[in-house]
C-alpha positions, 0 to 999 in steps of 0.5 A: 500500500502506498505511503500517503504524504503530506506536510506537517501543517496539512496534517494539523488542518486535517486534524481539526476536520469535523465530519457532518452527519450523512444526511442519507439522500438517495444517490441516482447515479445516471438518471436524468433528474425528473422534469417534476423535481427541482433542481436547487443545488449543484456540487462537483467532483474537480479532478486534477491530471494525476485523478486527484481532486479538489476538496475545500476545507474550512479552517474556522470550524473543520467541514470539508465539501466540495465545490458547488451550491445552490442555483442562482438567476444567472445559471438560467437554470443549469447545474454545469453553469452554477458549478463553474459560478461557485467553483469560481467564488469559493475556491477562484477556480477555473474548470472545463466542461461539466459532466452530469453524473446524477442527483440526490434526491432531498425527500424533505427539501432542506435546499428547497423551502421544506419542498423535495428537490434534487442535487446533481452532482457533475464532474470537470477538469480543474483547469487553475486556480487564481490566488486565494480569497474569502467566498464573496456569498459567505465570507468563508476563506477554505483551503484548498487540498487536492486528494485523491477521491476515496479520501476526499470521501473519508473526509466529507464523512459520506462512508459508502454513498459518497464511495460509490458517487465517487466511483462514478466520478472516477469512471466518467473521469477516467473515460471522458478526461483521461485522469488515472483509476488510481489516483496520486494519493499525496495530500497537497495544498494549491499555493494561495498565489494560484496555478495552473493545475490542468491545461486544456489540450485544445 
């Protein structure tokens, strides 16, 4: 088994990472969101050439996530614009063409009012990152760690819902943006000055 490596100072943010509680939202993996099912929020998988990808972690109280949130007016509706929307404002990322895996289905509706809706998940190339600033929407500062896709699970605290949306992450991933199966398993924080993490070929 492979040797997971990472700095001193990353091994105390991950010491202060505080798991949510799985909420237990029905994972349709491939399965077109129902025309009668409202589309409220919008969370992506952002994979860096070595099948890593890209895991926010708040400092302040310890939650992880992964890039994404609510649809706003200006996506017109569409989960791959409000992707590239959030990705922009909490982790001043660029990300090629999103990629529609599925949704959770929220039975009670806590992103929609009290009212079921659903959240699609996507999965993108994590072009760059520009240098890093505070979430204009919350004020949040995260750091930002590439991981390898079964820790960003372990992480997030999803236990095995969350491995099997990051197998199909991991398969469209590998088939539609070549990134490696097994990804590289060093933790690594992008600098707060920006890179370029994943070039576009075309």
């Amino acid at each position: 088994m492979q040797r997971i490596e990472y700095s001193a100072e990353i091994a105390e943010l991950l010491g202060r990472v505080r798991r949510r509680p799985p909420a237990g939202w029905p994972w349709r993996p491939g399965e077109a969101v129902p025309q009668w099912l409202p589309v409220k929020q919008s969370w992506g998988w952002l994979f860096a050439p070595d099948g890593r990808v890209l895991t926010l972690v708040n400092p302040k109280d310890g939650i992880v996530s992964l890039p994404g949130g609510s649809l706003e007016i200006e996506d017109a509706g569409d989960p791959g614009a409000a992707l590239a929307r959030e990705a922009a404002e909490e982790a001043q990322a660029v990300i090629g063409p999103a990629h529609y895996l599925g949704y959770l289905y929220d039975r009670v509706g806590s992103a929609n009012g009290g009212h079921e809706c659903a959240r699609v998940r996507m999965a993108a190339a994590l072009r760059a990152v520009g240098p890093s600033r505070p979430d204009p929407a919350s004020g949040r500062h995260y750091r930002r760690l590439l991981v390898a896709p079964g820790l960003a699970v372990e992480l997030l605290g999803w236990g095995a819902p969350g491995l099997r949306q990051a197998r199909v992450a991991v398969q469209a991933a590998v088939s539609r943006l070549g990134v490696p199966e097994a990804a590289n398993e060093v933790i690594e924080e992008l600098p707060v000055t920006g890179c370029e993490v994943f070039p576009a070929t075309d």
